[in-house]
C-alpha positions as CSV (number, residue, x, y, z in Angstrom):
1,X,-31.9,9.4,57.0
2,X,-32.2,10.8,53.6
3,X,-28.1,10.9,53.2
4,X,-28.2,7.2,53.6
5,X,-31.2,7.0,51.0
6,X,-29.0,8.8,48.3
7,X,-25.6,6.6,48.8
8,X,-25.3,5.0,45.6
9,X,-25.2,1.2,46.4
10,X,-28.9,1.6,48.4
11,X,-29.7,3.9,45.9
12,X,-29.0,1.2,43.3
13,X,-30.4,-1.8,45.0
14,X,-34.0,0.9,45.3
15,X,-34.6,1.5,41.4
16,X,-33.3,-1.8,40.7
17,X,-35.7,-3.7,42.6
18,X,-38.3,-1.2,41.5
19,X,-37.6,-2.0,38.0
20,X,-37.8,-5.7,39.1
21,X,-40.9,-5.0,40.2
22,X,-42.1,-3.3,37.2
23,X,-40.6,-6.1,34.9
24,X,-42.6,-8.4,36.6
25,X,-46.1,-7.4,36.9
26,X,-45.7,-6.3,33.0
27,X,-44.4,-9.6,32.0
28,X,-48.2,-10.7,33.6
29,X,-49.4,-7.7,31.6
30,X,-47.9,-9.1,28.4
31,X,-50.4,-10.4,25.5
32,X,-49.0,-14.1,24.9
33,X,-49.8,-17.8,24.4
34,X,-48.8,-19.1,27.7
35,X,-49.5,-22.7,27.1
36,X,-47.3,-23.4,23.6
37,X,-44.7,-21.8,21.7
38,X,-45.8,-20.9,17.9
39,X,-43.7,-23.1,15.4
40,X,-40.3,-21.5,14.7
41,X,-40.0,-19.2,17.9
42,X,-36.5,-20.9,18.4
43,X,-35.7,-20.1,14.7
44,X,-33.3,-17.0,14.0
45,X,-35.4,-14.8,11.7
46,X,-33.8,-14.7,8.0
47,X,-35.9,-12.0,6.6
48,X,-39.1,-14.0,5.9
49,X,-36.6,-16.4,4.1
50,X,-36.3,-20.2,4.6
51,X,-32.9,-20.8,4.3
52,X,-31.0,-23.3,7.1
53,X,-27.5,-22.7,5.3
54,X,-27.1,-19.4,4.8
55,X,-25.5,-17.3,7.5
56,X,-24.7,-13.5,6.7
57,X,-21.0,-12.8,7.0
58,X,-20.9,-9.1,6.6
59,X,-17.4,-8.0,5.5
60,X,-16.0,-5.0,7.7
61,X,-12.7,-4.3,5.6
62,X,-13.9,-0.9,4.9
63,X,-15.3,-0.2,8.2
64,X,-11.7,-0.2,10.5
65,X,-9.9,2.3,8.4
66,X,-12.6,4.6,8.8
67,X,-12.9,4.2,12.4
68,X,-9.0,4.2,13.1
69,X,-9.2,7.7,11.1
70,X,-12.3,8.9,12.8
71,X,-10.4,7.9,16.3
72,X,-7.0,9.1,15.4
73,X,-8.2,12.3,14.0
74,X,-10.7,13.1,16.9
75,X,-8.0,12.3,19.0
76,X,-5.2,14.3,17.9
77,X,-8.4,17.7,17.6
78,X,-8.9,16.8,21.1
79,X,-5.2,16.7,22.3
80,X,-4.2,19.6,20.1
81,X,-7.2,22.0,21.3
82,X,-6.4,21.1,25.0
83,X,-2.5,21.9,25.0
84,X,-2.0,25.2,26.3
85,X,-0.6,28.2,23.9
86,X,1.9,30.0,26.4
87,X,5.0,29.3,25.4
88,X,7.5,27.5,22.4
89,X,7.8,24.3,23.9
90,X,3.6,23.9,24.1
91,X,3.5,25.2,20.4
92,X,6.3,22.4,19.5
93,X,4.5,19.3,21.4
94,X,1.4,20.2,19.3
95,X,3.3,20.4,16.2
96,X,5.1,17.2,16.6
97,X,1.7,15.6,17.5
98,X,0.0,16.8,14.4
99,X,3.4,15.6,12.2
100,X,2.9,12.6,14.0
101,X,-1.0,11.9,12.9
102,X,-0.3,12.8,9.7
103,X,2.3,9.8,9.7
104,X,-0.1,7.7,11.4
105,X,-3.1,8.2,8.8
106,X,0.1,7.9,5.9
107,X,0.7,4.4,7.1
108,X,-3.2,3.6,7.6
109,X,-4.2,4.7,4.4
110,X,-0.9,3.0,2.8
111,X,-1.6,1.1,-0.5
């Protein structure tokens, strides 16, 4: 009986129920106006500002060549640290990989 407990779908459909459950009887817990919404709960929130126009439009030009470089780089340490050291033809691959990172961050980092 307690193999079939621990089989992952019943196991699943247990806790989520349970946290059914719990989202339930704390949503009647919850301290809230239940008969009216306060004015501007279907606003977005703007900082405490009142301005209907404005929409932020963050500029992420900087942010991809840093995460290509932090993925490439993690990457290559990861495949480099895992290739096995017992003979010349293990030592080239990592070689090769490393020339071939270095490329790869030339050409990101390009101007």
């Amino acid at each position: 009986m307690s193999k079939i407990l621990l089989s992952p779908p019943l196991a699943f459909m247990i806790i989520f129920g349970f946290c059914l459950f719990l989202s339930f009887i704390f949503s009647r817990l919850a301290f809230r106006n239940k008969k009216e919404k306060p004015p501007g709960a279907g606003k977005s929130y703007a900082c405490g500002e009142d301005i209907a126009d404005h929409m932020a439009q963050p500029d992420y030009s900087q942010f991809f060549p840093f995460a290509f470089f932090f993925t490439i780089v993690h990457v290559a340490t990861l495949m480099v640290t895992t290739i096995p050291v017992e003979n010349a033809e293990t030592f080239v691959t990592a070689i090769t990989y490393v020339i071939s990172v270095v490329v790869a961050l030339l050409i990101l980092f390009r101007r």
